[in-house]
C-alpha positions, 0 to 999 in steps of 0.5 A, a space after each residue: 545682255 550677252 549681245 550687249 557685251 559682244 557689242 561693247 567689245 567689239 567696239 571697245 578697240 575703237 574706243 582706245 586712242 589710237 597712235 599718232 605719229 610724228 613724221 619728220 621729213 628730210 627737208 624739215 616738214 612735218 606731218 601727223 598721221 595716224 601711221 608713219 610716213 616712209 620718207 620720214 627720218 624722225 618718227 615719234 609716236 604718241 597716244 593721246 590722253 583720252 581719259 577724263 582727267 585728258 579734255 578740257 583741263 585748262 590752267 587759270 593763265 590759259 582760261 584768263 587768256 581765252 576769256 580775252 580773247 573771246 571778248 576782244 572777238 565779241 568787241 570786233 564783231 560789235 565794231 564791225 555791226 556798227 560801221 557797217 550800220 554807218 555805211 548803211 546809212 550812208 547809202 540810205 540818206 544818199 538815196 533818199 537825197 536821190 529821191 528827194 530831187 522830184 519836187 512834192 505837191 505843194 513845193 510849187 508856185 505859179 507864175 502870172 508868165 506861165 511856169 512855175 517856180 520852186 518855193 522855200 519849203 522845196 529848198 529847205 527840204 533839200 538843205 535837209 536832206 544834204 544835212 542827212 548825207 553830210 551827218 552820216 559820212 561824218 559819223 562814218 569817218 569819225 567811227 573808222 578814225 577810231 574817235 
């Protein structure tokens, strides 16, 4: 018990707010500090509320506000999910365009003079596939528009 109490009041010094100074400067800077800077010509010292009635405390306008902006926050960060999805898309059907190039089994014909020749399947395939890049830069542009 009485080791508990040395201890609270060895520590309840550094419980207390402690001063904040003000330092203006001869060239109109200010700095905070927990002591007075010497080049100062204005100095005031403050202590900080650090009773319960001192945190938090927020009137209904500045509650309002923060709630603001916090959704004006949450609606970027969704903006930005999503046009960075778009991009991904983007480079996801250009690379499968890229891929695409190689004929699949199947998309060939053989000629009676030797080398074959691509079918309609092979070139129905390709016209999917630019459909897909053209659809994802599209949707790209009309998100970045704002539209």
């Amino acid at each position: 018990m009485r080791r508990a109490l040395f201890l609270a009041a060895l520590f309840a010094g550094e419980l207390a707010a402690q001063p904040v100074y003000k330092s203006t400067l001869p060239d109109g800077r200010v700095i905070y500090g927990d002591r007075p800077d010497p080049a100062a010509v204005k100095v005031e010292e403050s202590t900080p509320d650090t009773s319960a009635r001192g945190i938090g405390g927020a009137t209904p306008r500045e509650a309002q506000a923060l709630k603001e902006m916090e959704d004006a926050r949450r609606q970027r960060e969704a903006e930005d999910a999503r046009l960075q999805a778009l991009q991904k898309a983007v480079l996801d059907a250009e690379e499968a365009q890229v891929a695409g190039k190689e004929p699949l089994p199947g998309e060939r014909i053989g000629t009676a003079g030797g080398p074959s020749r691509l079918n309609d399947s092979y070139w129905t395939r390709q016209r999917s596939l630019g459909d897909a890049v053209e659809k994802a830069r599209r949707d790209l542009e009309e998100a970045r528009s704002g539209r």
